[in-house]
C-alpha positions as CSV (number, residue, x, y, z in Angstrom):
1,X,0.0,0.0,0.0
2,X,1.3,3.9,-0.2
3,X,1.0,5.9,2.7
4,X,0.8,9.3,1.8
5,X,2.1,11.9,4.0
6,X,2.0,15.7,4.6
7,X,5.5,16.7,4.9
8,X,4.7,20.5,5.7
9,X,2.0,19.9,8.3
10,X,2.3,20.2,12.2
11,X,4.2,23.0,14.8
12,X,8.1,21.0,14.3
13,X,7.5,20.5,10.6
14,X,9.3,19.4,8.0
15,X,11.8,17.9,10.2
16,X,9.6,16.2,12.7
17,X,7.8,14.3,9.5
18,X,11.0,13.2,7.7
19,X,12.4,11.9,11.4
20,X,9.2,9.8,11.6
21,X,8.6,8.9,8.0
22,X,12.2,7.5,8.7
23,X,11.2,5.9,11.5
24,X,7.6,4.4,10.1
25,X,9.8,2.8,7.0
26,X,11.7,1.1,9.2
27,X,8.2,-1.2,10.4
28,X,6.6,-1.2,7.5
29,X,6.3,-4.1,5.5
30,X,8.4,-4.3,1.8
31,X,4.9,-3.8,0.0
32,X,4.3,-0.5,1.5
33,X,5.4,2.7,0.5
34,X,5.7,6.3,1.9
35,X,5.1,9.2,-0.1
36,X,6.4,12.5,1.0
37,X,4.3,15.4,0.2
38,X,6.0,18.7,0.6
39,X,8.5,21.4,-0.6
40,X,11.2,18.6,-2.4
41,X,14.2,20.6,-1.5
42,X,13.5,21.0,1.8
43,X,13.1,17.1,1.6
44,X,15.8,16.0,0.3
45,X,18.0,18.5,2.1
46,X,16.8,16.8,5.3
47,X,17.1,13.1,4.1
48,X,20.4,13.9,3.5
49,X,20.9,15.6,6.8
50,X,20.2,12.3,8.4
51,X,21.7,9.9,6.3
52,X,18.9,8.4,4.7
53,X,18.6,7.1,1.3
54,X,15.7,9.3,-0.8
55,X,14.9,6.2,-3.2
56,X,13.1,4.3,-0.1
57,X,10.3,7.2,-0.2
58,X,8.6,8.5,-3.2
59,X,8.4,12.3,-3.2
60,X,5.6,14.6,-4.5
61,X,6.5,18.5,-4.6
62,X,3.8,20.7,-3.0
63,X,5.4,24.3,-2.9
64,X,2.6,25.8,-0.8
65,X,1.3,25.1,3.2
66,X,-1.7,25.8,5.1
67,X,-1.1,27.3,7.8
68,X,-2.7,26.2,11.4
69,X,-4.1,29.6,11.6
70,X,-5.7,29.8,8.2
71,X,-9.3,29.4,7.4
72,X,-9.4,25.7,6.1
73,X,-12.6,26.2,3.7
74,X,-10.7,29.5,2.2
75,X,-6.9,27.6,2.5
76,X,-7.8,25.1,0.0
77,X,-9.8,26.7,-2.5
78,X,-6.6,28.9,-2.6
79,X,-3.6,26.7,-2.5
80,X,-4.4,23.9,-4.5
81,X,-0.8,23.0,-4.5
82,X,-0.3,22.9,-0.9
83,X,0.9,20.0,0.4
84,X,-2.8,18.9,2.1
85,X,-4.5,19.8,-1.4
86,X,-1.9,17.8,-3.1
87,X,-2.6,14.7,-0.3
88,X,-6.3,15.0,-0.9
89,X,-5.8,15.2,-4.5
90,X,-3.9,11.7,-4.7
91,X,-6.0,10.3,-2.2
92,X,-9.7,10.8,-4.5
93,X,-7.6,9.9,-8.1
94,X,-6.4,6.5,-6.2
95,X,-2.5,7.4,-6.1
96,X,-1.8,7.0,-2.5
97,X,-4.3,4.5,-0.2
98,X,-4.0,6.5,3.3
99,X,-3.5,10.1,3.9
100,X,-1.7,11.6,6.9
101,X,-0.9,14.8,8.1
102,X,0.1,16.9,11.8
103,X,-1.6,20.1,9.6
104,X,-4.4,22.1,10.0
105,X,-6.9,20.1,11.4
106,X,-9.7,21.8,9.6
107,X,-8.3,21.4,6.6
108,X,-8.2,17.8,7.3
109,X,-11.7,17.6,7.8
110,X,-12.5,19.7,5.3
111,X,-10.1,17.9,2.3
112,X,-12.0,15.2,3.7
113,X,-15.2,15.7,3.4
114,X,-14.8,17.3,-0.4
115,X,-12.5,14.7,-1.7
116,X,-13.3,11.2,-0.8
117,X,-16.8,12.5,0.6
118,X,-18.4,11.5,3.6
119,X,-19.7,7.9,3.4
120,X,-23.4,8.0,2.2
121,X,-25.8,8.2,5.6
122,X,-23.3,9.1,7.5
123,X,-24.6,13.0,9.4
124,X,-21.3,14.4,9.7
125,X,-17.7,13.0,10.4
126,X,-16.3,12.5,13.7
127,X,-12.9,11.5,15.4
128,X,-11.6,9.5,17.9
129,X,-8.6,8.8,20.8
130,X,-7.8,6.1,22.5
131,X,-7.9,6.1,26.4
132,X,-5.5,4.2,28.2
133,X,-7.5,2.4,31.1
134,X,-6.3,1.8,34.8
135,X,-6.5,-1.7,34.4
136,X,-3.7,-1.9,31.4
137,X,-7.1,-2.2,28.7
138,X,-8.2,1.1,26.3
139,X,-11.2,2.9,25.6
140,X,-12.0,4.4,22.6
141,X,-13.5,7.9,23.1
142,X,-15.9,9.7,20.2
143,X,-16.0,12.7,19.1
144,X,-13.0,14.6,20.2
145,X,-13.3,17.7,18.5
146,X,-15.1,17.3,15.3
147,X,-18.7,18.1,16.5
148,X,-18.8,20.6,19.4
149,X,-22.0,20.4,18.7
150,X,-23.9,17.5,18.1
151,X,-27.1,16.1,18.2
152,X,-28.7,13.1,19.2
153,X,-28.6,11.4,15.8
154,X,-25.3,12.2,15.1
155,X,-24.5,10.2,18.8
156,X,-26.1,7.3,18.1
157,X,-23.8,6.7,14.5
158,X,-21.0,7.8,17.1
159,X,-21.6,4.2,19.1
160,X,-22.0,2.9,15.5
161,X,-18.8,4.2,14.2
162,X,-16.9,3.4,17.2
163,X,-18.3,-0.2,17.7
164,X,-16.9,-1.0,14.4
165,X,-13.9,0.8,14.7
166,X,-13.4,-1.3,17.9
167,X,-14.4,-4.3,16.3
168,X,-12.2,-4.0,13.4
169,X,-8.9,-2.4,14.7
170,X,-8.9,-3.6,18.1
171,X,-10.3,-6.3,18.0
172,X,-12.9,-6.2,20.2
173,X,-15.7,-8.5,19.8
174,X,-19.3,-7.0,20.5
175,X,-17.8,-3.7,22.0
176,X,-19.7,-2.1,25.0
177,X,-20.9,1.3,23.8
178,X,-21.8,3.8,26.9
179,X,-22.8,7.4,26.7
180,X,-20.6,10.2,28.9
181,X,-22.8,11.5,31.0
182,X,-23.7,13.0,34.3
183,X,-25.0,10.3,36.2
184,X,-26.0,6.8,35.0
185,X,-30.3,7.1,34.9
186,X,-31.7,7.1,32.1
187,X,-33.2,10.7,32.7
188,X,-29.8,12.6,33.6
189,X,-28.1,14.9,31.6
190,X,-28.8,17.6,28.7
191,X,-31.8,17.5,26.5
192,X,-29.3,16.5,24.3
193,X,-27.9,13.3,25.7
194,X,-31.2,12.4,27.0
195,X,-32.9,12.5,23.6
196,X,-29.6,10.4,22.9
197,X,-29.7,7.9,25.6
198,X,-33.3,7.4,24.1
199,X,-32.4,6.7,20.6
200,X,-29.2,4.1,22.0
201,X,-31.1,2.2,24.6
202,X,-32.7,-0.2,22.5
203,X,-30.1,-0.1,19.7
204,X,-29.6,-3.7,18.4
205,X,-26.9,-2.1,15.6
206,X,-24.4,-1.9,18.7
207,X,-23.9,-2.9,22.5
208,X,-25.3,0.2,24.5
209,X,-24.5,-0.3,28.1
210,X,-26.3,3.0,29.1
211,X,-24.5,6.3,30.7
212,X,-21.4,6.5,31.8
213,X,-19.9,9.1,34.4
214,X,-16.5,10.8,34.5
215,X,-15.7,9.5,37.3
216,X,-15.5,6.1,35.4
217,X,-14.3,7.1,32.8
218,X,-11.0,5.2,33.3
219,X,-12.3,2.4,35.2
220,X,-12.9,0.3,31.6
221,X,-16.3,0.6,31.8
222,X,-16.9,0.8,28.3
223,X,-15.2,-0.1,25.0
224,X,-16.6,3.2,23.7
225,X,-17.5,6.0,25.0
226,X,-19.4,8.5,23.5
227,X,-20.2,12.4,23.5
228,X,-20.1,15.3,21.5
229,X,-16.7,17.0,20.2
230,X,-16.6,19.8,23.1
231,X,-16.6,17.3,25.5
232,X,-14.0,15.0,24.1
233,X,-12.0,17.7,23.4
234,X,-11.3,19.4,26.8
235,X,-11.4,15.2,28.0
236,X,-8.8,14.9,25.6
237,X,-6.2,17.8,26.5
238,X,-7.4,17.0,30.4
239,X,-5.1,13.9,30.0
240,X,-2.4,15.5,28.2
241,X,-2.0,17.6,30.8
242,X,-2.3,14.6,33.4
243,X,1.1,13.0,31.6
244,X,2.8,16.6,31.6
245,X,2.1,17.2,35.1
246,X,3.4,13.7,36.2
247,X,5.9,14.2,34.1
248,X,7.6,17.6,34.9
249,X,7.1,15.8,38.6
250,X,8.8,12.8,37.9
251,X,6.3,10.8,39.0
252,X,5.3,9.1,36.0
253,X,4.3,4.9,35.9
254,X,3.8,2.4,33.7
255,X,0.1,3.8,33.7
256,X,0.2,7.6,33.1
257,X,3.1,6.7,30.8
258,X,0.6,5.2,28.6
259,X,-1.4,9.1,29.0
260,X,1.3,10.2,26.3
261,X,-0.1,11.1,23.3
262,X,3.0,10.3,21.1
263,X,2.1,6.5,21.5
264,X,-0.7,7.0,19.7
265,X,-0.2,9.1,16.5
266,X,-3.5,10.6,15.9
267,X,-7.0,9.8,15.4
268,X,-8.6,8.8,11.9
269,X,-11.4,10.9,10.4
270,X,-14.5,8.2,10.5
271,X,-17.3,8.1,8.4
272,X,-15.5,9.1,5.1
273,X,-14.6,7.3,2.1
274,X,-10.9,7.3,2.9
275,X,-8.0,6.7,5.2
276,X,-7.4,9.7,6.3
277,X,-5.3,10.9,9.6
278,X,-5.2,13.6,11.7
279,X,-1.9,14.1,14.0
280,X,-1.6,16.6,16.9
281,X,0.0,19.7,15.8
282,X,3.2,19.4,18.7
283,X,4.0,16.0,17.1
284,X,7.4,15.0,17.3
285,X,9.3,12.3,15.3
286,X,7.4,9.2,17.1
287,X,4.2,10.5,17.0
288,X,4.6,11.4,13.2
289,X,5.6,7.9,13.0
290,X,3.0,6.3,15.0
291,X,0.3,8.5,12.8
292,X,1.7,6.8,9.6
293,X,1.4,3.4,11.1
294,X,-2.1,4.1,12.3
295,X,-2.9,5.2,8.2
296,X,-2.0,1.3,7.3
297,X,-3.7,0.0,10.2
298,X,-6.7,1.7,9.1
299,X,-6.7,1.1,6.0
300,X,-6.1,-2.4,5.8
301,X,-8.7,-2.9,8.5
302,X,-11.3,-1.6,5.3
303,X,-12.9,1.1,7.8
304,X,-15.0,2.7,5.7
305,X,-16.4,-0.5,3.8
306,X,-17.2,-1.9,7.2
307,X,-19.0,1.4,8.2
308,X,-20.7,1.3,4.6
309,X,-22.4,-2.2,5.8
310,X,-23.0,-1.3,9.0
311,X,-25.8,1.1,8.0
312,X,-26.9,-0.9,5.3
313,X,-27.7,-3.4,8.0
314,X,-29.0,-1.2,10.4
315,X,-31.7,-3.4,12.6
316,X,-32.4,-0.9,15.3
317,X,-34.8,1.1,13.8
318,X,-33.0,3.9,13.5
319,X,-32.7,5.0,9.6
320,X,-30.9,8.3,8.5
321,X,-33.1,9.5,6.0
């Protein structure tokens, strides 16, 4: 397969993305291929900084960049040959199989959305992390940022999404899908998560297990956990700052060392025709690296087909129209 990856995206870029392009190359298997997307001298002038041979990568010149501060919508309509355009480009004409970048993450979504299209029935998008529980097990955790502000259908193809994602990539058989919450009856909450705690309760498309509250929330409880993108966004950055704090203390375990986000590269956009990546802007070499292995792992785990006959099977009685 071809792994195609944004060269020019992310806070430490391009160097942090050649360091772990070099790194991913090094587990990948001799069928699969990296393709650098970026500025080519800047490439090649940093391949040969580290002694590494250009001909195990192919190399795609982009000239321009988005910028993390630039309106995503407006970005690619006017930089066509930016290095995410480019990405998005090869990834709808069939050239690469998986897209990754550390870039804007609107972009991302955006280039998504446009290029390979969201899969059909699918409301909107979302994204994922995984949660490192206290018991050495994960959760998976959706949305995370993509919907701030979703509603109660969109939630219910959240525990969709994630129970196949689950299923698929980790392996999980008959994942248990709970809803973040604040308390466990059925009446608790927002209008929003009660209208969707009513539409997941008797849900026989995935395992609902009913609410779950924060206070669980790393007691593996749940093999997905799901709640709108606000949410799982301040939960998200919550932990980060768990691992820095134990960090800068030196306090840090075999536990909260699993907190680090580096371990886990970055979270695939679900519910779109496509492999497609999104790593956290302050990547480093290993977390550049571990988003490029995640781009294979999704792809080869056929995400998006499985999602595809997930709602073509839906049993629940729950039908986007």
């Amino acid at each position: 397969m071809r792994i195609g990856l944004d060269v020019m995206g992310g806070d430490f870029a391009p160097a942090a993305a050649i360091g772990g392009a070099i790194l991913a190359a090094k587990e990948l298997s001799y069928d699969d291929k990296i393709v650098l997307i970026g500025q080519e001298s800047a490439i090649h002038s940093l391949l040969h900084e580290r002694g590494c041979d250009a001909g195990i990568f192919e190399i795609v010149h982009a000239p321009d960049v988005i910028e993390m501060g630039e309106h995503p919508t407006k970005a690619m309509a006017r930089k066509p040959e930016a290095s995410i355009s480019v990405g998005f480009h090869m990834l709808k004409h069939k050239k690469i199989d998986a897209f990754a970048s550390a870039g804007n993450s609107g972009a991302m979504l955006v280039g998504s959305i446009f290029s390979v299209n969201t899969i059909q029935g699918i409301v909107r998008p979302c994204s994922s992390a995984i949660i490192p529980q206290e018991d050495g097990g994960y959760s998976l955790l959706v949305d995370i940022g993509t919907n701030p502000d979703a509603k109660p259908d969109m939630f219910y193809q959240f525990g969709l999404i994630g129970s196949v994602y689950s299923k698929y990539v980790y392996h999980i058989d008959n994942p248990r899908v709970a809803l973040l919450n604040i308390g466990h009856e059925e009446e608790k909450g927002n209008l929003t998560t009660q209208s969707a705690y009513h539409l997941m309760k008797d849900s026989k498309d995935f395992n609902f297990i009913g609410n779950i509250e924060s206070r669980d929330f790393l007691r593996n409880k749940a093999d997905v956990i799901v709640c709108d993108g606000f949410t799982g966004n301040i939960i998200l950055k919550l932990i980060e700052s768990f691992y820095r704090i134990m960090e800068k203390r030196n306090l840090l375990d075999d536990y909260f060392s699993r907190m680090n986000y580096e371990n886990y590269g970055g979270t695939p956009i679900l519910g779109i025709n496509g492999a497609v990546v999104m790593g956290h802007g302050i990547s480093n070499d290993n977390a550049i690296k571990n988003m490029v292995l995640l781009g294979r792992d999704v792809y080869k785990a056929k995400i998006a087909s499985k999602i595809k006959h997930a709602l073509l099977n839906l049993n629940g009685g729950f039908v986007v129209e």
